[in-house]
VEXMAR-718222 format. One record per residue (C-alpha): residue number from 1; residue in three letters; x, y, z. Coordinates in pm, whole numbers, plus 50000, padded with zeros to 5 digits. Layout:
<sites>
> NUM|ALA|X|Y|Z $
...
</sites>
This chain:
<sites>
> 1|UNK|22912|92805|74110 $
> 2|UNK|22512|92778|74117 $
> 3|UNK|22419|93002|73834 $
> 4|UNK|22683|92993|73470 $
> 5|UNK|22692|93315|73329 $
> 6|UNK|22777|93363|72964 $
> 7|UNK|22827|93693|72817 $
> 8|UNK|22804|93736|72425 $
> 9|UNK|22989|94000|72282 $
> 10|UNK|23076|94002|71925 $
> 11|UNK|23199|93688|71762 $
> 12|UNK|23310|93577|72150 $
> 13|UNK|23152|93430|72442 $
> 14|UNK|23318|93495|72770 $
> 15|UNK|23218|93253|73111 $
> 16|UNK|23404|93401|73404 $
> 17|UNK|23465|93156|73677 $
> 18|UNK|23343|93386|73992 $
> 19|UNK|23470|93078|74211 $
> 20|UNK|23613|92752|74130 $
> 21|UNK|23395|92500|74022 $
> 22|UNK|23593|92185|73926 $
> 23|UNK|23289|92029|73758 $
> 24|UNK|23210|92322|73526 $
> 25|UNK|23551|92353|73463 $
> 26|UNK|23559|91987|73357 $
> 27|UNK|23223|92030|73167 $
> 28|UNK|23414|92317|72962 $
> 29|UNK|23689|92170|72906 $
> 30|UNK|23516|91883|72761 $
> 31|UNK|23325|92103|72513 $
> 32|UNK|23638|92156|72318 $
> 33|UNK|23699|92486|72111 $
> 34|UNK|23751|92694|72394 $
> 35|UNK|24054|92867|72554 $
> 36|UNK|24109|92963|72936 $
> 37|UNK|24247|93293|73048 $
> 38|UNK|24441|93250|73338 $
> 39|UNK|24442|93611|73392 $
> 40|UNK|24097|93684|73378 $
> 41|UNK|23995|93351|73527 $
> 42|UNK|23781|93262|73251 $
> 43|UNK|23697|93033|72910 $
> 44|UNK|23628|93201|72569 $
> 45|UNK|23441|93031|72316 $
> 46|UNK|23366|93124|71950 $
> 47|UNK|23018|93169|71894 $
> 48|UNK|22962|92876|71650 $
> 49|UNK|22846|92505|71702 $
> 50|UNK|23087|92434|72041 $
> 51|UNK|22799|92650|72293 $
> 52|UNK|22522|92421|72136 $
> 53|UNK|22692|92103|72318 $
> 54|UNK|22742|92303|72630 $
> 55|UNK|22403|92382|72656 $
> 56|UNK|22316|92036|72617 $
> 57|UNK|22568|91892|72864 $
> 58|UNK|22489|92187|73131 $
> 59|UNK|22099|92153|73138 $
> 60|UNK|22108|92078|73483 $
> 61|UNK|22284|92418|73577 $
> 62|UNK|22042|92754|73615 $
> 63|UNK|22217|92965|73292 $
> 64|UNK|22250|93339|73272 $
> 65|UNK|22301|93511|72939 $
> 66|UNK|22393|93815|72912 $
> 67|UNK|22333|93952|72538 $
> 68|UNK|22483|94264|72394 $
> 69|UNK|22252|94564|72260 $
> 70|UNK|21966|94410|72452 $
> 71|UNK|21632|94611|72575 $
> 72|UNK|21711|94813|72835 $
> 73|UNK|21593|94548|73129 $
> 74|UNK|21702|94239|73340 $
> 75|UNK|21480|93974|73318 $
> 76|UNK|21540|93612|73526 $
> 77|UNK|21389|93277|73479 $
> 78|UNK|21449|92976|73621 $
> 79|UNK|21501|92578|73495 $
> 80|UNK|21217|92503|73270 $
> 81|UNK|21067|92840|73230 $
> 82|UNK|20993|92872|73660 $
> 83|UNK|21059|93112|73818 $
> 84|UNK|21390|93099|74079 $
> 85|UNK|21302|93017|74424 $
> 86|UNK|21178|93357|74618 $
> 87|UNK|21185|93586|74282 $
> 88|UNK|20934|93688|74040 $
> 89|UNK|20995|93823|73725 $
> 90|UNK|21117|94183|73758 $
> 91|UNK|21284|94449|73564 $
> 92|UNK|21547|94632|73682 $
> 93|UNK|21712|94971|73617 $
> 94|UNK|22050|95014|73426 $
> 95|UNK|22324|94995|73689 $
> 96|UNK|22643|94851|73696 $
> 97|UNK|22535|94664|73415 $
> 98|UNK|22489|94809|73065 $
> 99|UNK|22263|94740|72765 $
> 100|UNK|22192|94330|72858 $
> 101|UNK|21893|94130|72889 $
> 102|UNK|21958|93752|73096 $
> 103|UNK|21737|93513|72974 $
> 104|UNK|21734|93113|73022 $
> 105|UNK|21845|92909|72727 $
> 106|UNK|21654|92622|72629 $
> 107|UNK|21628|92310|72859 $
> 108|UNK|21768|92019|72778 $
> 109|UNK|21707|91695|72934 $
> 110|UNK|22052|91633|73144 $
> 111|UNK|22346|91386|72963 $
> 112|UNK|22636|91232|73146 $
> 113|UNK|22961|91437|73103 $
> 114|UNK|23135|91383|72749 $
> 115|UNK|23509|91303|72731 $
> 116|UNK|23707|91586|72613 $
> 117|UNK|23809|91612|72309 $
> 118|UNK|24177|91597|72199 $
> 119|UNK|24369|91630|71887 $
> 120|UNK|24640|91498|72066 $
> 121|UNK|24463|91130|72141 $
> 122|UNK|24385|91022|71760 $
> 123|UNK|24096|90816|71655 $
> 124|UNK|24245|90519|71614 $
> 125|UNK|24418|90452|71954 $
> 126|UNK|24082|90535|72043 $
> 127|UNK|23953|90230|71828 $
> 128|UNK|24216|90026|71971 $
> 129|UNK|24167|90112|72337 $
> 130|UNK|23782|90057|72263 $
> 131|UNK|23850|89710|72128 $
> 132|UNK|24089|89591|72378 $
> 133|UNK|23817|89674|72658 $
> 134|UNK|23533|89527|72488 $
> 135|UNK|23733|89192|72422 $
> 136|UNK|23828|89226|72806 $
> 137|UNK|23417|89237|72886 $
> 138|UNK|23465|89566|73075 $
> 139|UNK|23137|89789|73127 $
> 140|UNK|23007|90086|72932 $
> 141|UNK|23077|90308|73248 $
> 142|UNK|23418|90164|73289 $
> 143|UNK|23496|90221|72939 $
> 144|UNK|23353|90520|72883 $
> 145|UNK|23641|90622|73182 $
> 146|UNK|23925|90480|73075 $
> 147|UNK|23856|90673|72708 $
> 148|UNK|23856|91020|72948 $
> 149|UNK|24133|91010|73133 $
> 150|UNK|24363|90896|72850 $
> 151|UNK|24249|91164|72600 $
> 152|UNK|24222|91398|72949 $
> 153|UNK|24622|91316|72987 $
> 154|UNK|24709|91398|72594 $
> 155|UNK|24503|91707|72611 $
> 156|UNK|24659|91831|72953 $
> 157|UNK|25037|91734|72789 $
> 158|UNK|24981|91850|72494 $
> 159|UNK|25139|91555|72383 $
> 160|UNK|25042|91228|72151 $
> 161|UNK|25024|90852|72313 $
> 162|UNK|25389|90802|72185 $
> 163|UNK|25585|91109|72293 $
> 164|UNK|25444|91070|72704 $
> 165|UNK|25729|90917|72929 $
> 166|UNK|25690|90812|73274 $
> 167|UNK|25764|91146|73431 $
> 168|UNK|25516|91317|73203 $
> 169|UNK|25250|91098|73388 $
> 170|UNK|25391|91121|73741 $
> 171|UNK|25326|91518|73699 $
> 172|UNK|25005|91511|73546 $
> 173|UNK|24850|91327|73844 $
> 174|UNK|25012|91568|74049 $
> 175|UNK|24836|91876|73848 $
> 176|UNK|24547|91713|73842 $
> 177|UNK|24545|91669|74220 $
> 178|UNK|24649|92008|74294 $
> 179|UNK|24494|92208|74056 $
> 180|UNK|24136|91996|74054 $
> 181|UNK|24123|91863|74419 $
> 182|UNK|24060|91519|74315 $
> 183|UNK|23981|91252|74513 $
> 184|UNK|24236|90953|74589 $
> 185|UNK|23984|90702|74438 $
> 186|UNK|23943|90924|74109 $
> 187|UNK|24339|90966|74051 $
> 188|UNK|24340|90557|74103 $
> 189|UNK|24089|90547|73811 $
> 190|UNK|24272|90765|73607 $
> 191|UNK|24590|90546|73695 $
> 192|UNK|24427|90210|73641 $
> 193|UNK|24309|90407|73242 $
> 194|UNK|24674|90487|73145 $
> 195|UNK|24789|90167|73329 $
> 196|UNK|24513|89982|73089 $
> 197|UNK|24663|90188|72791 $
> 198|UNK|25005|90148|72846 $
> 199|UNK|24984|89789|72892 $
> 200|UNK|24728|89659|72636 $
> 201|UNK|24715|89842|72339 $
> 202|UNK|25104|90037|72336 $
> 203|UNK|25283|89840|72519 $
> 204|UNK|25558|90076|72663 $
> 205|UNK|25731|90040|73002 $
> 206|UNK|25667|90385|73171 $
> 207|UNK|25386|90319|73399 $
> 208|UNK|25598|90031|73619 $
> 209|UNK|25737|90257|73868 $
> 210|UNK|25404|90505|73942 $
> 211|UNK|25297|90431|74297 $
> 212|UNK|24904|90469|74320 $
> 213|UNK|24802|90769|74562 $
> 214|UNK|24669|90672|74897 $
> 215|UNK|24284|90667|74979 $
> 216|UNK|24115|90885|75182 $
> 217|UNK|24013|90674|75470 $
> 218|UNK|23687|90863|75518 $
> 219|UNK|23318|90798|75727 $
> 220|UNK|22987|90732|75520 $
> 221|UNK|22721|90983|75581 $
> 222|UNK|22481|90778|75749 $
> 223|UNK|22150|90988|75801 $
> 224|UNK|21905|90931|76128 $
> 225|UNK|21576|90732|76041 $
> 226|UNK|21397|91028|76156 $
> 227|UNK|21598|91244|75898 $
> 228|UNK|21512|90967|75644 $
> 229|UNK|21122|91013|75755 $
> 230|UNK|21153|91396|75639 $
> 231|UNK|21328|91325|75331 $
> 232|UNK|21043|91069|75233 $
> 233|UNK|20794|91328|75394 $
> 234|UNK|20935|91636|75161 $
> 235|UNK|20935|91453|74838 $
> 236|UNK|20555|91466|74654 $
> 237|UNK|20609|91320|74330 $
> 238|UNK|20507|90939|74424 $
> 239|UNK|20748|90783|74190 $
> 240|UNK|21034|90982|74281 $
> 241|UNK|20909|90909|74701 $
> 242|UNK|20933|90500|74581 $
> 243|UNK|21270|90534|74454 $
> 244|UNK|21429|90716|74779 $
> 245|UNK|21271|90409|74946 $
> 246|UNK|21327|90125|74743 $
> 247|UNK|21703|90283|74738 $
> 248|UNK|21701|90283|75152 $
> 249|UNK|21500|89942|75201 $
> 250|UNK|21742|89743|75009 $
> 251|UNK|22029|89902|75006 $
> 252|UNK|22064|90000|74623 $
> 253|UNK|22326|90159|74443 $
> 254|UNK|22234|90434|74226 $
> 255|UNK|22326|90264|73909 $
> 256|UNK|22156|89956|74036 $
> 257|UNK|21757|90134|74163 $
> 258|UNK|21748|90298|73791 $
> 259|UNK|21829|89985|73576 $
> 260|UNK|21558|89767|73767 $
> 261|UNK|21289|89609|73593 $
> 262|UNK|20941|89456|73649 $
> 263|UNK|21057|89114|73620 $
> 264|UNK|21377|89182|73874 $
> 265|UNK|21099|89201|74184 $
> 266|UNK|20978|88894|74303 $
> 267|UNK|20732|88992|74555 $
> 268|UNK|20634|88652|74617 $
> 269|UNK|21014|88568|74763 $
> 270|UNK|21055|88923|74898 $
> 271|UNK|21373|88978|74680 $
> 272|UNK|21525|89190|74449 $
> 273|UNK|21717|89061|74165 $
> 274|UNK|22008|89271|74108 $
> 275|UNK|22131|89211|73722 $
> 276|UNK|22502|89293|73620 $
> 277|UNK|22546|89529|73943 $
> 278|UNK|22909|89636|74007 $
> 279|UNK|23181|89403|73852 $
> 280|UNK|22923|89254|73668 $
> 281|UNK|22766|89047|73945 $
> 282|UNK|22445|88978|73985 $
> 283|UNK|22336|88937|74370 $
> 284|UNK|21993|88930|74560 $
> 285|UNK|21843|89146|74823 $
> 286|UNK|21560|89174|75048 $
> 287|UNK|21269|89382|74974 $
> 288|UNK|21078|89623|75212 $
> 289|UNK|20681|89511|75308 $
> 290|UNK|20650|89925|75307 $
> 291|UNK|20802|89884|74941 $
> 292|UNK|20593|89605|74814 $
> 293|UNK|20269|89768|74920 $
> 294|UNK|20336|90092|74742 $
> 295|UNK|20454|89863|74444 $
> 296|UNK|20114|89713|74412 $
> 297|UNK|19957|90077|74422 $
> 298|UNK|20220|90192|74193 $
> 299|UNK|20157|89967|73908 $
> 300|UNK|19816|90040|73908 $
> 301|UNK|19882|90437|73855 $
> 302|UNK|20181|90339|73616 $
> 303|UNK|20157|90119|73262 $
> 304|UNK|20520|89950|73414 $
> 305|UNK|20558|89673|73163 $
> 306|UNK|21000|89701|73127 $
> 307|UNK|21154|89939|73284 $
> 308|UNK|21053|90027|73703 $
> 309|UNK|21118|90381|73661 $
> 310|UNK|21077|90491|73311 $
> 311|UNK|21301|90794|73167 $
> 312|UNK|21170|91081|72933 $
> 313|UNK|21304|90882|72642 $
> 314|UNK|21059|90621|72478 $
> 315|UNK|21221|90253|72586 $
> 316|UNK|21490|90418|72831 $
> 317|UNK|21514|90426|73221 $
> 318|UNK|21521|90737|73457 $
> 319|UNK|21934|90844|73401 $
> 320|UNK|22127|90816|73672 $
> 321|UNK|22173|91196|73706 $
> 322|UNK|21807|91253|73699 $
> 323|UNK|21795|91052|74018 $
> 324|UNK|22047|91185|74221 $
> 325|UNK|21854|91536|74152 $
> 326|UNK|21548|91393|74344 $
> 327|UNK|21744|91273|74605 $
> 328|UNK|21924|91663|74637 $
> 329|UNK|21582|91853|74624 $
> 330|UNK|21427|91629|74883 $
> 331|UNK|21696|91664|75083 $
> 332|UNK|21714|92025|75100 $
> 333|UNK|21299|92071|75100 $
> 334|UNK|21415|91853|75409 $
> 335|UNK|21583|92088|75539 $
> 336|UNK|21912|91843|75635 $
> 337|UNK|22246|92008|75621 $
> 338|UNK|22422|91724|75627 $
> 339|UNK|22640|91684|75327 $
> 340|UNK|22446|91411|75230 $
> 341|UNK|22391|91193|74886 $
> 342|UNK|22154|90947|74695 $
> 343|UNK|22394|90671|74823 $
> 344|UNK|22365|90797|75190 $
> 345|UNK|22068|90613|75210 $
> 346|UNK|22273|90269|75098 $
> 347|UNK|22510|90377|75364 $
> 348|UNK|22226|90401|75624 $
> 349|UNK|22046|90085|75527 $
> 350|UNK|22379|89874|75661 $
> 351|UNK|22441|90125|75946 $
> 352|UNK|22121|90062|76036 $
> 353|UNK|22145|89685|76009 $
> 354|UNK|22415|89684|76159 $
> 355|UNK|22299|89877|76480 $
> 356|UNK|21987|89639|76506 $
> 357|UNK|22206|89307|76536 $
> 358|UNK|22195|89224|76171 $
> 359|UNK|22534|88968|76108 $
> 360|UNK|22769|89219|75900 $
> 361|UNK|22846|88881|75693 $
> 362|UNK|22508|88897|75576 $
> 363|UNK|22506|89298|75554 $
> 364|UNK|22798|89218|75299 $
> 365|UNK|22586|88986|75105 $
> 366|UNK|22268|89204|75044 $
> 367|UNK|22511|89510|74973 $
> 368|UNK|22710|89321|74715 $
> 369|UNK|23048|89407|74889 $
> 370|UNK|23338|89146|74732 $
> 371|UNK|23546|89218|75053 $
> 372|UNK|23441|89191|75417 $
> 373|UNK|23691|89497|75488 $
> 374|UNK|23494|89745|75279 $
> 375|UNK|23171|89668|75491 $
> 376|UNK|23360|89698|75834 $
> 377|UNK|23367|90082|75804 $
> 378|UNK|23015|90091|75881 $
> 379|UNK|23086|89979|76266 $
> 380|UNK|23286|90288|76330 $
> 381|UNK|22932|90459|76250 $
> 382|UNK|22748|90222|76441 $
> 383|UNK|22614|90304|76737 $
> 384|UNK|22514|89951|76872 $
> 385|UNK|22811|89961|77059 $
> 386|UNK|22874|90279|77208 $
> 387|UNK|22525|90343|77288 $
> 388|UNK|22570|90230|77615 $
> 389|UNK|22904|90452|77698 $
> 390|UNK|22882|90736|77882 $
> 391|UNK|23095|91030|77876 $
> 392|UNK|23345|91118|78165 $
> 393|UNK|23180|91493|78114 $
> 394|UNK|22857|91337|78303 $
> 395|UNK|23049|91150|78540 $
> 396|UNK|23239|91439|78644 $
> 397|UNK|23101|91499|78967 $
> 398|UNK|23014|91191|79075 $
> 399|UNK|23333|91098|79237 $
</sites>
């Protein structure tokens, strides 16, 4: 769903799903207070504190309200008070729909995705499961996981830590998978969070015997260079334009291009420090000539004294979301259908490595893989190799 549409009737507000959207549906869920109607295919909130968190967790998403008793017009805005793409602001006649005015709420500057909420997951197994994976040293991200899908499991069984038995878990993954259309790798997370639970902090013998779901064995996107050139081309805002690049030159990880600072280029050595990247490792990588030169001119335009790319909080960097926006509008200004990503361009720096004659032992190295076999999937989008091949279609006639 592009466009969330709340209606606001009295004491009630009603936001039909029009398609399925599993994020929004995960975004409401997480909001708490609200109750789905499988018939009408849609969540009902009471019109008290609950909407003030969805607004602030669904910033990011264009908002229709539609208000009861309103003046007798339909007006549209877009995010931050522009107007959508190809519309102007225009009043329309009383149709199909009766007394409402749509408005935009209030913009919010975009927040990850909260956990939901659950009566059924008390506070102080959440203490406990907090403590056990801070004494195990595990990240903020990870953590901030493994507290989701153990209060997602209670809320979806309707059932405290205690009371869930091995079974219970086996069909919740299966719900989850058919009713959400996860991903392999997500149900493994949610596997290893219950695993974590169930092992650490109530020790209970119930996970044993769940077999993790298979992985989708599935190509990287892996855009052209002339594709990048576009995307680089289409994006204006300078230090959005350095971030795509620094993200392509060196093969960044999202997490990884917003947490850089000052101090982690060293333009005299051509490297990039990479500080607590994933698992906690810190690695180095090389550092584009293109990249250092706009560096130099960027510094000069921007006081960069911490953080490389500042966020709209005082003392914070740009959030991770925030990025993976530019990369999404660039892309489609672009005009690239490909169902591309921010990390498509790390997938294209060690294709593209890979296709010049680049060792894929030193591809692994620069991308921070632990295991050779997770870099190998880039030579079955390589094109070194098959370059030279021709197809028996153009042969054809030859014999």
């Amino acid at each position: 769903m592009e466009v969330v549409y709340l209606f606001y009737e009295s004491g009630s507000i009603r936001i039909p799903f029009f398609d399925y959207d599993q994020r929004l549906f995960r975004m409401l869920l997480s909001v708490g207070g609200g109750t789905w109607d499988t018939i009408r295919k849609e969540f009902v909130f009471k019109r008290n504190g609950d909407m003030m968190r969805f607004n602030r967790i669904s910033s990011y998403i264009p908002n229709v309200h539609v208000l009861e008793n309103a003046a007798n017009s339909i007006r549209i805005f877009g995010l931050r008070g522009r107007q959508w793409q190809g519309m102007t602001d225009t009043s329309f006649t009383k149709k199909s729909v009766k007394d409402t005015v749509f408005i935009m709420p209030d913009i919010f500057v975009p927040v990850p995705l909260p956990p939901p909420v659950s009566d059924k997951f008390p506070k102080y197994w959440e203490i406990k499961l907090e403590t056990e994976m801070r004494a195990a040293k595990y990240s903020r991200q990870t953590r901030n996981h493994y507290l989701y899908y153990n209060r997602f499991l209670c809320h979806n069984l309707q059932k405290y830590p205690e009371e869930i038995q091995s079974e219970d878990i086996k069909q919740f993954l299966a719900a989850v998978e058919k009713g959400r259309d996860y991903s392999a790798a997500t149900l493994n997370l949610a596997l290893s969070a219950i695993k974590f639970f169930y092992a650490r902090v109530l020790p209970k013998d119930i996970i044993k015997e769940q077999h993790r779901p298979r992985k989708d064995k599935r190509l990287p996107v892996v855009l052209s260079k002339s594709e990048i050139i576009k995307i680089f081309m289409a994006e204006t805002n300078f230090k959005h334009r350095l971030l795509l690049m620094m993200v392509y030159a060196s093969g960044l990880r999202v997490e990884e291009v917003v947490s850089l600072k000052r101090r982690d280029i060293d333009i005299s050595r051509k490297m990039i420090n990479i500080r607590s990247g994933k698992g906690r490792k810190d690695r180095c990588t090389l550092i584009s000539e293109t990249v250092i030169n706009a560096l130099e001119e960027y510094y000069l335009r921007y006081e960069v004294t911490d953080w490389l790319f500042s966020g709209a909080k005082p003392g914070k960097h740009l959030v991770i979301r925030t990025a993976q926006h530019i990369f999404e509008h660039a892309l489609k200004k672009a005009k690239i259908e490909k169902a591309a990503s921010l990390h498509s361009l790390r997938h294209s720096f060690a294709t593209h490595l890979l296709e010049g004659g680049t060792d894929i032992r030193y591809i692994q190295e620069l991308l921070g893989h632990a295991s050779l076999m997770t870099t190998e999937r880039y030579t079955h989008v390589a094109r070194r190799k098959t370059l030279s091949i021709i197809s028996p279609l153009d042969t054809i006639h030859s014999e």
